[in-house]
N, C-alpha and C positions, 0 to 999 in steps of 0.2 A: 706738834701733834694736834690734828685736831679732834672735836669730841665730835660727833656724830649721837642725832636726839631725834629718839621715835616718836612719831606722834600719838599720845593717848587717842583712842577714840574715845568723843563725847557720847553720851548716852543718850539719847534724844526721849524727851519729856512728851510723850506721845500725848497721856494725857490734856498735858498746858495745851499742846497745839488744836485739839480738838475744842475745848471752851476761847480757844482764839480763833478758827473757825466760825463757832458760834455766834459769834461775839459781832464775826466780819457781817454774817449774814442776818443779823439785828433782832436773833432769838430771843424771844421775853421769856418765855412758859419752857422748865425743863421738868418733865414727867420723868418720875424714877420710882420702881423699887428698889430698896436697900442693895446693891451687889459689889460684893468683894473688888469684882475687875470694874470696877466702876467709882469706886470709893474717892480716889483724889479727884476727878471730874466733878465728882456730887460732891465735895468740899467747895472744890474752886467755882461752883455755880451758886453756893449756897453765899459764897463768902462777896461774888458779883452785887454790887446794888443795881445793875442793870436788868439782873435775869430774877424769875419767880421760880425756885424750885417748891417744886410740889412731891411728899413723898405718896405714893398709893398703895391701896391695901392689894390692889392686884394690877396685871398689867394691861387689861384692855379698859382702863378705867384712863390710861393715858390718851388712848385714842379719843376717849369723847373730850379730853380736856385740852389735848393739840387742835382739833378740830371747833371747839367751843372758842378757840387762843385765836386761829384765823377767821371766826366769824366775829369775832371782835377787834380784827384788824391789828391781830399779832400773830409772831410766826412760835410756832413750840417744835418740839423736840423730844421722841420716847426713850430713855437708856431703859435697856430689860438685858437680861441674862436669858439664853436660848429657850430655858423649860419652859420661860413666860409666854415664848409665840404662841403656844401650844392654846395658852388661855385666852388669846389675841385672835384668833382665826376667825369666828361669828362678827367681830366687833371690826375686821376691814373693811365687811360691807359697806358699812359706813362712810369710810372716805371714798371706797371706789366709786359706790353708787352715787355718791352728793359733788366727787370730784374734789376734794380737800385733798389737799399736799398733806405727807405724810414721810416725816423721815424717822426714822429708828434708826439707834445707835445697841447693836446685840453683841454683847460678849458671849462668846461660845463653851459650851460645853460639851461631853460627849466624844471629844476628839481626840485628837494627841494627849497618849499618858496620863487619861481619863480612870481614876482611879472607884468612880461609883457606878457602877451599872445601873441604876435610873436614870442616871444624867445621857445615856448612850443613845435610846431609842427615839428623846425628843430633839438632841442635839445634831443625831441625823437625818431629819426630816423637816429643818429647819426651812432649809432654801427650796427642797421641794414643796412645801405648804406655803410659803411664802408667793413663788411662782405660780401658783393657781390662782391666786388672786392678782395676778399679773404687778408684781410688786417686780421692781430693778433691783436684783441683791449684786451690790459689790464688796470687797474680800481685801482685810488688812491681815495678814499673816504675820509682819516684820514691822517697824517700827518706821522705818521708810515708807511705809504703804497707808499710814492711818491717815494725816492730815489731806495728798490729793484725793483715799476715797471717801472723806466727809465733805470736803469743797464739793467734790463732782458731785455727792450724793445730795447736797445742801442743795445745789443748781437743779440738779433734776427736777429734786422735790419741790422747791418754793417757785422757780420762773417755766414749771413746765405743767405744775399737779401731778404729782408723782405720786405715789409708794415707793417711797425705798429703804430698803436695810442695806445698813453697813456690819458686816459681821465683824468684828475682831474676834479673829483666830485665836487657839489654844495658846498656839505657840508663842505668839504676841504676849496673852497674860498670864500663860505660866499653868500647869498644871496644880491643883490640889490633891495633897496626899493624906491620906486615912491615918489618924495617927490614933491610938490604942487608948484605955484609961489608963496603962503600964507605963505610958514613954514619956 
């Protein structure tokens, strides 16, 4: 008789493969507010002796410091969570109009099994604020999706002068649920 063995599927470490991304494309400077879907990334940047994470008190504080990164002849990098584009929009000017690559890495909020309604209004006008400042947004939804759209997004941005965001989707990191002082 024989036995017959399913195969587990592996869980792919979406995280690792984005700081190996990174990594390929010779980021020094990674801009970060503190965010939940971003936490093991901003570990394993912190823990690189390669890379400089930088924590900010807000998020367009990353664009002058990605942009400060390539006029000193490095490349950076923004992780922000959606609500932050919001405080990011005056501060694009700046790459668009000087021509500085600019990539952003946005965990989303607002979407799928969005349990706060503040997070709704800026989560959904992420990509359309974005596209006014003619920024490239591409979309990881699945876990299969993150590493080719931070490669692409990494090329756009560094060998072309781009804006681009890489959204990771909801679904990707998981909704947050309201839990009580009761539970």
């Amino acid at each position: 008789m024989q036995t017959q063995h399913q195969a587990v599927p592996v869980a792919i470490d979406w995280p690792a493969q984005i700081h190996r991304t990174l990594r390929d494309f010779d980021v020094k400077q990674v801009a970060y507010v503190p965010d939940a879907g971003h936490r093991k990334l901003i570990e394993l940047c912190h823990a690189d002796t390669t890379m400089r994470a930088v924590s900010l008190s807000t998020e367009e504080e990353g664009i002058a410091l990605t942009s400060g990164a390539w006029l000193g002849g490095a490349r950076g990098v923004l992780l922000m969570q959606s609500s932050g584009v919001g405080n990011c929009i005056n501060m694009l000017s700046l790459a668009r109009a000087c021509n500085f690559p600019l990539l952003m890495i946005i965990t989303m909020r607002g979407e799928w099994g969005e349990f706060n309604p503040w997070q709704v209004p800026m989560g959904q006008a992420v990509e359309p604020s974005l596209k006014l400042f003619e920024t490239i947004v591409l979309r990881a939804d699945s876990p299969e999706e993150v590493q080719p759209s931070v490669e692409a997004g990494a090329k756009l941005a560094f060998n072309g002068y781009n804006l681009v965001a890489v959204l990771l989707g909801q679904r990707l990191i998981g909704s947050k649920a309201f839990k009580s002082v009761d539970d």
